[in-house]
C-alpha positions in Angstrom: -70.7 48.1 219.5 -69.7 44.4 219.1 -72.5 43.3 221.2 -72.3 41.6 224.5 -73.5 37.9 224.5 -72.3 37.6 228.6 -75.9 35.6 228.3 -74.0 33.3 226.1 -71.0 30.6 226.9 -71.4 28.4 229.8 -75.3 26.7 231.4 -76.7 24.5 234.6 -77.6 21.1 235.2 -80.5 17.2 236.6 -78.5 14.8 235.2 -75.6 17.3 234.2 -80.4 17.8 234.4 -80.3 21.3 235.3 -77.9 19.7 236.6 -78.2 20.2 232.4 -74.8 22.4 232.3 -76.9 25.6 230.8 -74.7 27.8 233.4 -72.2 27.3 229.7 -74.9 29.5 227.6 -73.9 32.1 230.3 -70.9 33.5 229.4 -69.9 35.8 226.6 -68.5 34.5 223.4 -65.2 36.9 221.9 -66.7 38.8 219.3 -69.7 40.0 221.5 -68.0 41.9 224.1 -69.1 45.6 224.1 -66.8 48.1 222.4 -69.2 51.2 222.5 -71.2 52.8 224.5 -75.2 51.8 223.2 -78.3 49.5 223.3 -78.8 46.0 222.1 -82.0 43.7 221.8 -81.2 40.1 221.4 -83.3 37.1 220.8 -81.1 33.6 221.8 -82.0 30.0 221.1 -79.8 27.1 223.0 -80.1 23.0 222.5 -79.1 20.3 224.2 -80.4 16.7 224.3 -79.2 14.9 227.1 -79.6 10.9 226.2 -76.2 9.2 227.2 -75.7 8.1 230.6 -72.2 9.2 232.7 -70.6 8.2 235.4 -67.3 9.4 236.6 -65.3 9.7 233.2 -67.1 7.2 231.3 -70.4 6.7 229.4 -72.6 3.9 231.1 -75.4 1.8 229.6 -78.6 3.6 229.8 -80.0 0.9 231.7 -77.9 1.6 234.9 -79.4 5.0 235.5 -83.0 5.7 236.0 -83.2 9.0 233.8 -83.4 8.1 230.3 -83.8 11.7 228.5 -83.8 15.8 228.9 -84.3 17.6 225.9 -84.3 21.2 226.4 -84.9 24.2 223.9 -83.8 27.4 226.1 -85.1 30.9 224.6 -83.7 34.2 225.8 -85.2 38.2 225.5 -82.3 39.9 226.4 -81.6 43.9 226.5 -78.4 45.1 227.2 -77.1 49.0 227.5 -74.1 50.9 228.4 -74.6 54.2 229.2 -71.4 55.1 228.9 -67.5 53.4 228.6 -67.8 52.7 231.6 -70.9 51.6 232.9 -73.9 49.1 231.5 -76.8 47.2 232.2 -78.4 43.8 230.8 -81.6 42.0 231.8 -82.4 38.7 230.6 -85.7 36.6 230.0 -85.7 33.0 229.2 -88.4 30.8 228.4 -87.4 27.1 228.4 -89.0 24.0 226.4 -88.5 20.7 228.2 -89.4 16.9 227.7 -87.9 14.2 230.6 -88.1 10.6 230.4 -87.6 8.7 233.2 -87.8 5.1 235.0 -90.3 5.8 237.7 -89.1 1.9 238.8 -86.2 2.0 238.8 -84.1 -0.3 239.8 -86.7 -2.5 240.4 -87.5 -4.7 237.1 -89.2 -4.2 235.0 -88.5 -0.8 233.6 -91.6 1.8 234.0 -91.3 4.7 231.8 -92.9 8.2 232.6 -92.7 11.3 230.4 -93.3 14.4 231.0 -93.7 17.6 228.7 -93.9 21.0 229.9 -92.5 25.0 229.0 -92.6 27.9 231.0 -90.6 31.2 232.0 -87.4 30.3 233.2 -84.8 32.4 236.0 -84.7 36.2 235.2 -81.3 37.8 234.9 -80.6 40.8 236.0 -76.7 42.4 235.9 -74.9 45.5 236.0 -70.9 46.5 233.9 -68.3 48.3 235.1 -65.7 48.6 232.0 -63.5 51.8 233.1 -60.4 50.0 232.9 -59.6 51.7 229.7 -61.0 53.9 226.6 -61.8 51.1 224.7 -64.0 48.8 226.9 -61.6 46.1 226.7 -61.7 44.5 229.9 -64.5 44.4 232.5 -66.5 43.6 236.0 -69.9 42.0 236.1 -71.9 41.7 239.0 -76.2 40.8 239.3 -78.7 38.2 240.3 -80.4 35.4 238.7 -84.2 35.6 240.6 -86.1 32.3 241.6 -89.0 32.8 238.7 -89.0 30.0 237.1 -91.3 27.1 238.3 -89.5 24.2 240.5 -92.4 21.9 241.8 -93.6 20.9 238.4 -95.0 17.2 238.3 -92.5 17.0 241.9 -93.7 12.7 241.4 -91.9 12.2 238.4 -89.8 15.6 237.8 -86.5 16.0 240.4 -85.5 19.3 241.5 -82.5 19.3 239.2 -84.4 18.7 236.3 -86.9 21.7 236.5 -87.1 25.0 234.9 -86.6 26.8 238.1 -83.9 26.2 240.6 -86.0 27.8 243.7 -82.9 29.3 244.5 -81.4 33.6 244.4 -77.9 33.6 243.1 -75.1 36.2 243.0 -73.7 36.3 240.0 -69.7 37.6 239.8 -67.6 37.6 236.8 -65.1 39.5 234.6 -63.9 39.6 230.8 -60.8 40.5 228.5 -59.7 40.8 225.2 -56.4 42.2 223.8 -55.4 42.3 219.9 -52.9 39.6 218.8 -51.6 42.0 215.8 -51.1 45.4 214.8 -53.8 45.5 212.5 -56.1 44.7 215.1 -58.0 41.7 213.3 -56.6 38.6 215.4 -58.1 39.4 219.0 -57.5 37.1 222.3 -60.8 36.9 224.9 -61.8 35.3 227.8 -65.0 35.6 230.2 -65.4 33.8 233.8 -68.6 33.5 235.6 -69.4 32.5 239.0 -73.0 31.5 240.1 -73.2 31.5 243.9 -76.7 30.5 245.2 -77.9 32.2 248.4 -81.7 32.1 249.0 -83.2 28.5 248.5 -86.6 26.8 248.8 -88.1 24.0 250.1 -84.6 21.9 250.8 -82.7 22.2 247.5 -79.6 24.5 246.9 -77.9 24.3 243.9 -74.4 23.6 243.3 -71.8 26.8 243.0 -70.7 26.9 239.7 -67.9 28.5 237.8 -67.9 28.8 233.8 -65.1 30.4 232.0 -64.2 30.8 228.1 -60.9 31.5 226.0 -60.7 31.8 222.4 -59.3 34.0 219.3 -61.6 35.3 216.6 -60.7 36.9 213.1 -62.8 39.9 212.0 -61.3 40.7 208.7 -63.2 38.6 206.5 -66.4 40.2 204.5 -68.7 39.1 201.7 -70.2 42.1 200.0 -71.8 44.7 203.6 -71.6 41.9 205.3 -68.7 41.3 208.0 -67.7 37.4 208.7 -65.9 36.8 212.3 -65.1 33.1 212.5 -64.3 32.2 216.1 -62.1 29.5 218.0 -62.8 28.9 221.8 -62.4 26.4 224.4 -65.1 26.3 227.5 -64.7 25.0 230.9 -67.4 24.5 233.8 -66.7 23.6 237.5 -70.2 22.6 239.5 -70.3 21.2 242.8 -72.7 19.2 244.5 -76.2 19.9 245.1 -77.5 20.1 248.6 -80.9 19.4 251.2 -83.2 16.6 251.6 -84.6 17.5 247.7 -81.1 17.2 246.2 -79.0 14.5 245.1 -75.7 15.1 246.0 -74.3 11.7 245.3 -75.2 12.1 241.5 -75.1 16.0 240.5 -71.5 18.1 240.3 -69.0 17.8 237.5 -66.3 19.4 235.5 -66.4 19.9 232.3 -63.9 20.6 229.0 -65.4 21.9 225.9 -64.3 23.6 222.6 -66.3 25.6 220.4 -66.1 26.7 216.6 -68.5 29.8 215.8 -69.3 32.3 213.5 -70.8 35.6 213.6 -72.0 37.7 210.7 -72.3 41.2 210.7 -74.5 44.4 208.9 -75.1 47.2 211.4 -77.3 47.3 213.3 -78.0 43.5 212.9 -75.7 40.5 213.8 -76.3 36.5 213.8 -73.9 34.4 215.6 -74.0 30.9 216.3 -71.7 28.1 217.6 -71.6 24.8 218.7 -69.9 23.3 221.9 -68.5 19.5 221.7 -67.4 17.9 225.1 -63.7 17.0 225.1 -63.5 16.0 228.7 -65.8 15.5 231.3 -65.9 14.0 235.4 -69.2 13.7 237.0 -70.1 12.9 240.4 -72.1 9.6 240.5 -74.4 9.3 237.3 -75.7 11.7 235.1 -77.3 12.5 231.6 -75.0 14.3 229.1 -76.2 15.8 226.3 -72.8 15.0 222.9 -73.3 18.6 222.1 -75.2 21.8 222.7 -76.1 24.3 220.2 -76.5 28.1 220.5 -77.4 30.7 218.1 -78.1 34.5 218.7 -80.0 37.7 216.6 -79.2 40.9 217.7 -80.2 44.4 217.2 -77.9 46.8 217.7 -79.3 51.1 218.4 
C-alpha cells in the first residue's frame, strides 16, 4: 500500500499556541493514501517555532504581545490497518516537547520574562475508513475521536490553556480524501484530504475552536534511483479555526485562517518509506494577536506489513 499519513497535513493552535496550527500535521499528504488492503507502523516527527508576533494580516513588534516564544517538537506512534478495500483503522500516539516564553507583566513595564519547559503524552487519536467507493481505494470517509489525554493545567500561572499539550476537550473528527490519475500512465496523480475537528466534551471552561484543514496537490511517482522509488510532491494547505471559548479562553486573540504550500518528497523500498515536507505560510488572518511560527517541518518513517 502507499501508506496513509491522514496523521499528517494540517495542526492546532495558543498564539496560532495550540492555538499553534498542529490541526495542519493532521491531514494526509498525496502519496500516502492507502491503495491496499494491509498494516502500517509509523513513527512522525513535526516542528514549529513560533517567534513572530501577528495580528490581523500583519507581523507586529514582539513587544506588543505578551507571548514571546512556543517551540514545539510533536512525535507520533501511529498504526494504521485496512482490513479490507473497504474498511480500516488507525490509532495515533503523540508525545509533544514544548518550551514557552512569556511576559508575566505584561503590559505593565518593565518586561518580566517567565519560561517554562515541559513534555508529555499529547491527545490520542483514534479513527475508523470507509473506502468502498471503488476497487482501487481511491477516494474515502473518515470518521474518529481525538480523547482529552494530554495534560491542560500544566504551570496554569504562567501556561494559557491554548498553549498546553492537552486541550481538555473530546472532539469528532470528520473528513474525506481523493485522488484521480492526471495521465494514462498513471504517474501524475491529483489528491486532496479535508479534516474537520469539532470539539464536544470540554473541561474546566475552555472549548476549543472548530477547525477545518484541507490539502490539494499533484505528486510524480515515476522517478527511481537504483530499488529505491522517488515521489516528489507539490501541495497547497489551507486551515480555517474559529474562536476559542469559556472564562479560560481568549477569544479576542485565538482563530485564524491560514494559506500554505508545501514541497515534499517521499522515498520508497518496500516495506519501508521516508517522507518529509515543509509547509511555508503564504497568507494568513488572525483574530487579535498571535505567535506564528515562518514554517513548520514534518517528516515520517513507515513500515509497511
Amino acid at each position: 500500500m502507499a501508506g496513509l499519513g491522514l496523521a499528517t497535513l494540517v495542526a492546532p493552535a495558543a498564539a496560532w499556541g495550540c492555538a499553534c496550527g498542529c490541526g495542519v500535521f493532521d491531514v494526509s499528504t498525496s502519496a500516502m493514501l492507502p491503495s491496499q488492503p494491509g498494516g502500517m507502523a509509523y513513527l512522525e516527527y513535526d516542528y514549529q517555532n513560533q517567534n513572530r508576533v501577528q495580528n490581523g494580516q500583519w507581523y507586529a513588534p514582539l513587544s506588543s504581545w505578551s507571548d514571546k516564544q512556543i517551540q514545539t517538537s510533536f512525535t507520533t506512534l501511529g498504526l494504521q490497518y485496512f482490513f479490507n478495500r473497504s474498511w480500516g483503522v488507525q490509532a495515533e500516539i503523540p508525545y509533544w516537547f514544548r518550551s514557552f516564553t512569556t511576559d508575566v507583566n505584561y503590559p505593565t513595564p518593565p518586561a518580566q520574562l517567565a519560561s517554562r519547559n515541559w513534555s508529555g503524552l499529547g491527545d490520542i487519536r483514534l479513527k475508523g475508513y470507509y473506502t468502498g467507493f471503488s476497487e482501487d481505494m481511491s477516494s474515502g470517509l473518515e470518521f474518529g475521536v481525538k480523547l482529552p489525554t494530554g495534560a491542560f493545567n500544566r504551570d496554569a500561572d504562567v501556561v494559557d490553556r491554548d498553549t498546553e499539550i492537552g486541550s481538555g476537550s473530546t472532539d469528532v473528527l470528520l473528513g474525506a480524501f481523493f485522488r484521480h490519475n492526471l495521465n494514462t500512465a498513471g504517474t501524475l496523480t491529483w489528491f486532496g484530504h479535508v479534516q474537520l475537528d469539532v470539539p464536544c466534551l470540554v473541561q474546566d471552561g475552555y472549548r476549543p475552536g472548530l477547525e477545518v484543514d484541507a490539502a490539494t496537490g499533484i505528486y510524480y511517482h515515476g522517478l527511481s534511483w537504483g530499488r529505491v522509488q522517488i515521489t516528489p510532491l507539490a501541495q497547497v494547505i489551507g486551515s480555517v479555526r474559529g474562536r476559542d471559548n469559556g472564562w479560560a479562553a481568549d477569544p479576542e486573540d485565538s482563530g485564524y485562517q491560514r494559506i500554505l504550500l508545501s514541497p515534499g518528497l517521499e522515498f520508497h523500498i518496500h516495506p519501508v518509506t521516508f517522507y518529509t515536507d515543509v509547509e511555508i505560510p503564504v497568507y494568513a488572518n488572525v483574530k487579535g494577536h498571535q505567535l506564528v511560527a515562518p514554517v513548520l517541518i514534518k517528516a515520517q518513517l513507515s513500515y509497511m506489513f
